[in-house]
N, C-alpha and C positions, 0 to 999 in steps of 0.2 A: 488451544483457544477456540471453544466455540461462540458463537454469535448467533444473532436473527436478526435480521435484516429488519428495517419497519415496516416490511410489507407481508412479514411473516418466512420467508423464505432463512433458511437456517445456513450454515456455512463454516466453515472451517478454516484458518490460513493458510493450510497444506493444499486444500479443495481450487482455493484461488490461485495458490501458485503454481497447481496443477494446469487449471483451466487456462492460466497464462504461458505455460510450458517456460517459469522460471525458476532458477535455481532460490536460493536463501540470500546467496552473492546478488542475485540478481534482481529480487524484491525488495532489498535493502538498499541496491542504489537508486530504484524507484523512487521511492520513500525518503530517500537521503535519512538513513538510521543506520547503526553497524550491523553486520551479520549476528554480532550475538543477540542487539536486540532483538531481530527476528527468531532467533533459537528460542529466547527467554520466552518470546512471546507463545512459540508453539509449544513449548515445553510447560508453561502455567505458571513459570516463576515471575512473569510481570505481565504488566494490560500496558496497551498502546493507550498513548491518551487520548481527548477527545480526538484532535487533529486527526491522527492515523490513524486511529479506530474510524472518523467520516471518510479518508480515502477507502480505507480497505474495504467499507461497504457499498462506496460507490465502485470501485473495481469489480467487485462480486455483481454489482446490478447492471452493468455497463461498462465494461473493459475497454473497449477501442478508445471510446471516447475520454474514462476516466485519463488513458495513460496521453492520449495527445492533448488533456488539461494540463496534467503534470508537466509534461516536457515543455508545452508552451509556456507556462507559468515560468519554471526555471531560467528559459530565454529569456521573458522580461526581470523578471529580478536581477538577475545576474547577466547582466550586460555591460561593456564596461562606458562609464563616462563619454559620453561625447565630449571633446574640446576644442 
């Protein structure tokens, strides 16, 4: 899977999970997608849709920050009921 960034900046999703020092296991529970998804995705047999194609180019531009979005986000969605 290559990409370009909108700012021009080009990228790969082996590059990012490089840069993030994660495995496939470990980009996938990111992104909550299976591990094949991300195989399919490296491999060319599928596109991330829009949703995770917007993470994966915010990760590529801003790492730290994209992944303590994510993690925060998960915490409020999935929190259980107050009663």
């Amino acid at each position: 899977m290559k990409n370009v960034l909108r700012g021009g900046a080009p990228f790969t999703l082996p590059q990012i999970r490089k840069q993030l020092g994660m495995s496939q296991d470990g980009l996938a529970t990111l992104l909550e997608v299976s591990t094949d998804t991300i195989q399919a995705w490296e491999n060319g047999r599928k596109k991330p849709s829009s949703t995770s194609r917007l993470l994966l180019e915010m990760l590529a531009a801003d790492q730290k920050n994209t992944i303590r979005l994510i993690k925060k986000s998960a915490g409020f969605f999935f929190q259980p009921n107050p009663k």
